[in-house]
Every structure is written in C-alpha cells, then in structure tokens.
C-alpha positions in Angstrom: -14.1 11.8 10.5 -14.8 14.8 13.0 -16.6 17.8 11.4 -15.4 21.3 12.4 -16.8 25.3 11.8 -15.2 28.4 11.1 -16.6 31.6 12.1 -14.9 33.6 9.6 -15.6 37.0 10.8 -17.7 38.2 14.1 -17.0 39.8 17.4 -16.4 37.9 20.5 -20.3 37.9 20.9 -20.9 36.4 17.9 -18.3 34.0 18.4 -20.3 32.7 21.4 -23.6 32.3 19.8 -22.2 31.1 16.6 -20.3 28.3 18.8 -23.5 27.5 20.9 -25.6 27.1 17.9 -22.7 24.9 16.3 -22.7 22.4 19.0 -26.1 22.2 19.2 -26.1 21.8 15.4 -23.7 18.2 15.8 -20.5 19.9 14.4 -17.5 18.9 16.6 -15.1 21.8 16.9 -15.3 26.0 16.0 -12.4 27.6 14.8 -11.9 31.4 14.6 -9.4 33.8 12.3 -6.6 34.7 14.9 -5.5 38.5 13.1 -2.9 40.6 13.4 -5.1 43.2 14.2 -8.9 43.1 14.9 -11.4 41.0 16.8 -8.8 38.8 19.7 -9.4 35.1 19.1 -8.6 34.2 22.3 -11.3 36.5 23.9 -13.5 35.0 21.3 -13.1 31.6 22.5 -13.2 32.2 26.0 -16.7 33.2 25.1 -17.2 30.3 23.6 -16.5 28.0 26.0 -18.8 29.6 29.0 -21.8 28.6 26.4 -20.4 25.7 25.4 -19.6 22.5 26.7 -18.4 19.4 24.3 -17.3 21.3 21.3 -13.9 21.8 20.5 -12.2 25.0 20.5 -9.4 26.3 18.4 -8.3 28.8 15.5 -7.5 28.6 12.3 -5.1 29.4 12.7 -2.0 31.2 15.0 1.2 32.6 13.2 3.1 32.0 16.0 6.1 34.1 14.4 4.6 36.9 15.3 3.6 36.2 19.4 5.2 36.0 22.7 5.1 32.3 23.3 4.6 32.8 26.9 1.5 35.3 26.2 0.6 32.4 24.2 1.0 29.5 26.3 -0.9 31.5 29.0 -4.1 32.2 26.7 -4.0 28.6 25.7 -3.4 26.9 29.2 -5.8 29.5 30.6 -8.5 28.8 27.8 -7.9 24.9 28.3 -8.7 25.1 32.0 -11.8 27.3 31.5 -13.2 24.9 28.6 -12.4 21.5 30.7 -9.6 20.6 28.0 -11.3 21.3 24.8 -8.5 23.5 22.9 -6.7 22.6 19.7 -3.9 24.8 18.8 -3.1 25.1 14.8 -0.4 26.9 13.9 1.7 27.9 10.9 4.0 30.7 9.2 0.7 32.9 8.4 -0.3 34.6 5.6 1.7 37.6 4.7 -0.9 39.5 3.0 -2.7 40.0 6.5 -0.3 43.0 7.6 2.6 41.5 8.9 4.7 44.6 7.3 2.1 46.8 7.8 3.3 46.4 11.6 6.8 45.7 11.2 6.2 41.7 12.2 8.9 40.0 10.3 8.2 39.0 6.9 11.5 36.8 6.4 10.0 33.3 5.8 13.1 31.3 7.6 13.2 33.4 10.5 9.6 33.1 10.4 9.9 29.2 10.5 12.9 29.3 12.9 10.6 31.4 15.8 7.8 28.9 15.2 10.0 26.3 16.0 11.4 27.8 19.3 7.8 29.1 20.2 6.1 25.5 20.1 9.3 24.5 22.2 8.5 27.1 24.9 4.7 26.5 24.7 5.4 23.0 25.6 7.8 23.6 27.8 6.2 26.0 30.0 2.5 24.0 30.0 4.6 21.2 31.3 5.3 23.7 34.4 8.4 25.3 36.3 11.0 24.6 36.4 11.4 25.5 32.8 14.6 27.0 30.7 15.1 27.8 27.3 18.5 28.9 25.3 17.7 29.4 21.3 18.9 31.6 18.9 15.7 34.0 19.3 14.4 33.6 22.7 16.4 32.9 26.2 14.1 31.8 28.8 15.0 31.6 32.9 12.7 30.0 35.3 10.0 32.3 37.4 9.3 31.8 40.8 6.3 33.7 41.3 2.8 32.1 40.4 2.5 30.2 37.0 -1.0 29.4 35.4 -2.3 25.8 36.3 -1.2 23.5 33.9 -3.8 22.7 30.6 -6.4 20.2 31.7 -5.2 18.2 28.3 -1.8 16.1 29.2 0.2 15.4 27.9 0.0 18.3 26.3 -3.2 20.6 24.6 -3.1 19.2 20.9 -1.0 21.0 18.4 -2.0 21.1 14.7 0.7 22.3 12.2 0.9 23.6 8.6 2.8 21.3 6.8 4.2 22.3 3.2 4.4 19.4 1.0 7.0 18.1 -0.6 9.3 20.5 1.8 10.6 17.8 4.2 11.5 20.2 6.4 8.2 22.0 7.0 7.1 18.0 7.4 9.9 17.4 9.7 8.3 20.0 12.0 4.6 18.5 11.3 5.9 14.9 12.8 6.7 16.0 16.1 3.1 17.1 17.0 -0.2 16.2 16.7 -2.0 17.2 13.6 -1.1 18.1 10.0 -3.0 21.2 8.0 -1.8 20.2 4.6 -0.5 22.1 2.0 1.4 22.0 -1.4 3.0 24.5 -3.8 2.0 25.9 -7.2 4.8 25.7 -10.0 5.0 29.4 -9.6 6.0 28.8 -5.7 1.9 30.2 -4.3 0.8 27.9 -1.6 -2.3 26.0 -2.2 -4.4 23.1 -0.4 -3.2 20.2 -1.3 -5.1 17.5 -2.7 -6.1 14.2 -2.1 -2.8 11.9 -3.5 -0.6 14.5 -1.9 -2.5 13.8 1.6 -1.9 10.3 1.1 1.9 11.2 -0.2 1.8 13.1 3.4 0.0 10.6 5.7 2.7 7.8 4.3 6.1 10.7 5.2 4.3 10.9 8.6 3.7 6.9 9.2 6.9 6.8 8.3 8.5 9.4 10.4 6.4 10.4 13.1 8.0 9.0 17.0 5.5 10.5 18.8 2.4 8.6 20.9 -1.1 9.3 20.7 -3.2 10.0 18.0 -2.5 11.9 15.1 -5.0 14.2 13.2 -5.1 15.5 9.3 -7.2 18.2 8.3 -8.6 19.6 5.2 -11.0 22.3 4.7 -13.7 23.8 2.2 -17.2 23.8 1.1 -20.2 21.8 1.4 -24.3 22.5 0.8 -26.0 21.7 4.0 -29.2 21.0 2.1 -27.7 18.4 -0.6 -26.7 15.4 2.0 -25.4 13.4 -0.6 -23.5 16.6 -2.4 -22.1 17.3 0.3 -21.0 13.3 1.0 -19.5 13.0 -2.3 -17.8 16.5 -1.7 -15.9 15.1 1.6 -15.2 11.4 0.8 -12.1 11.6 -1.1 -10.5 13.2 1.4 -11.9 11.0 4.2 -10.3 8.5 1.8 -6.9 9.5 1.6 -6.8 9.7 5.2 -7.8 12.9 6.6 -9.5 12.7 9.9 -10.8 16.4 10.3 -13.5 18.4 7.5 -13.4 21.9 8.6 -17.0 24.2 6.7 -15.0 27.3 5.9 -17.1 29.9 4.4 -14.1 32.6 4.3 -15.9 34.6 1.1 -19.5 34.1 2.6 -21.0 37.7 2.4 -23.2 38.1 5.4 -23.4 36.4 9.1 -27.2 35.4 8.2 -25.9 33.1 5.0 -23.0 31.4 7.5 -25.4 30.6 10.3 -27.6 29.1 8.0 -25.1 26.9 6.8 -24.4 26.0 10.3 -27.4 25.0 11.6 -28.3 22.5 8.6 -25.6 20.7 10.5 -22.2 18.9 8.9 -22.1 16.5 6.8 -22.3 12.6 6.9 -20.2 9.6 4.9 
C-alpha cells in the first residue's frame, strides 16, 4: 500500500513546503483541493514539484464538468513534464455544495457525468498528440497546427483516478476504462458516502471482472490516522489494505490550523 497527504487548505507557498516536508517525511504522493474558486491547484503543484523530486503529485480531486479539457490537458501535460512524470489525475462529478451554482457551472448531475466522459476522452486524446479530433454531443474538437505542449513524460498515458459510485454500474463502467478507483457508495436517502470495506471488495471483484485495460490498477480510500499511535494507526488502515485498496490517503479536511496538519505530517504515514 502507497501512503498519500492532502494539504487541505494553503496557498501555493504552502503547498511547496507542505510537499517538501511530506516527501522528506516517507509519504508517497500530496494531493491538494482543486476549487471552483480560490487558491489554483495547478499553480500549487507546480510549486511542488520544483522542491520536490520522488513524490507524487495530484488533487483530490478535479470536477472535470466544470473545465476546458484542453486547459486541462495542458496544465496536466505541462505539470507532468516539469515533475519528470509524477502526476496522478482524480477526477469525479464534484461536490455541489462548493459553488457550482453560485457561478452558473452546471449542476445537472447527467450532463455533469456526460462532460466528464467526453473531457477524459479529449484529455487522452490530445496527450497522445496531433493529429487529434473529437465529435460528441458537448464538445467538437479539429486538429491545430500551431505548437502543442510536449507530450506527458508518463505513457501511455498520466494516470487517471476516477470516482466510482457503487452499486451504479454505470459510474463503474466509466471507473474500468482508467486507472484508479476513489470508491464510493450511497446512503438510503440517496447522500454519497465512502464506501466501506465489503463494498471495496464488491468493487475490486466488478472491476477484475470488467476492466480490459493493461497496466496496473489503483484503489484508494481516505481518512484518519494518529501519527503517534503506530499500531492505532495500523489497525485503523488494514481492513482496507485488506479488501484490496492499494492507496491510504491522511485527509485532515476539518483540521483547524496549518500547525496541527504539519505535525501530523512529519510523524510520517503509517506502516502494516
């Protein structure tokens, strides 16, 4: 299991030193909040890769219903580059509640899904280079001929995580075709929630199952652990470790001061 941290609130300056002191600390990846409006994660991680250099890089994650693909596919491929391949994209519908109609950004939850479907196909598409097409029912896409942005260092492709809603075989439908799965379940009153343990394993067998594509295939799962209770903490991240999951991601999202998250960071993840 790979141990990631997620800097759940900071400026791009913060992000750096945060990310430094996290790879120097033994954690393996450092995710940031990508908003609709505040602090840019992209500029954030760009930071964090000049201090950086074997820590992964990533947020936590993009609602890529509400971007231009191709801005997108140039902050990744560009990020990628700088960072000698070390970016993980997660994506997922988002979370309403973080001002989507605040700023008109569409709020529909299928047209949602339908733009993060054609956006990952244009991501891919264009980090595979020109010449590159795309007719869907949201975006039309003709080749360029003036300069594109060199490819991503990571081929075939920079590694896509996606939100996948369980038991919505459609939502997993979308998970299998990429590289990671950000599990989640439903409430009997329809809220999301993280799902747990047996429902990873339900998940891990649909993608087994389903999944055609090579290479390696990631499952995340996130939460809390102490840094100063080794075996807490163990106990805390086995039974997911257990049912399969490959990723542990520290995220402190209610911590109430920078001081109380970097502490937890530097006492390091945790071991099984």
């Amino acid at each position: 299991m790979q141990f990631g941290f997620v800097l759940p609130s900071g400026d791009a300056r913060t992000a750096a030193n945060f990310a430094r002191e996290a790879e120097q600390a033994g954690w393996d990846g450092f995710f940031v909040w990508e908003p609709v409006w505040g602090i840019d994660a992209w500029v954030s991680l760009a930071a964090a890769a000049m201090v950086t250099e074997r820590i992964r890089l990533g947020t936590m994650l993009t609602p890529l219903s509400r971007m231009r693909p191709w801005k997108l596919a140039s902050e990744t491929a560009t990020l990628d580059q700088l960072s000698n391949g070390r970016v993980i994209l997660a994506v997922g519908l988002g979370a309403l509640d973080t001002g989507f109609a605040e700023f008109g950004e569409v709020t529909d939850r299928r047209m949602r899904a339908e733009l993060l479907d054609e956006g990952l196909d244009i991501l891919i598409g264009l980090w595979r280079g020109q010449p590159f097409n795309y007719a869907g029912k949201h975006y039309r896409i003709k080749e360029t001929t003036f300069s594109p942005p060199p490819p991503p260092v990571q081929q075939p492709r920079i590694p896509i995580w996606v939100v996948g809603a369980w038991p919505r075989k459609k939502s997993m439908r979308r998970v299998v075709r990429y590289d990671g799965l950000i599990p989640s379940a439903f409430n009997e009153d329809g809220s999301a929630r993280q799902a747990t343990p047996d429902e990873i394993r339900e998940m891990r067998a649909f993608v087994e199952a389903n999944r055609t594509e090579p290479g390696p295939f990631d499952i995340i799962t996130e939460g809390m652990t102490p840094g100063d209770d080794r075996e807490r903490a163990a106990d805390i991240v086995r039974p997911w470790a257990d049912a399969g999951a490959t990723w542990w991601l520290e995220a402190m999202w209610e911590a109430p001061d920078a001081e109380s998250i970097r502490s937890r960071m530097q006492q390091g993840p945790p071991s099984i």
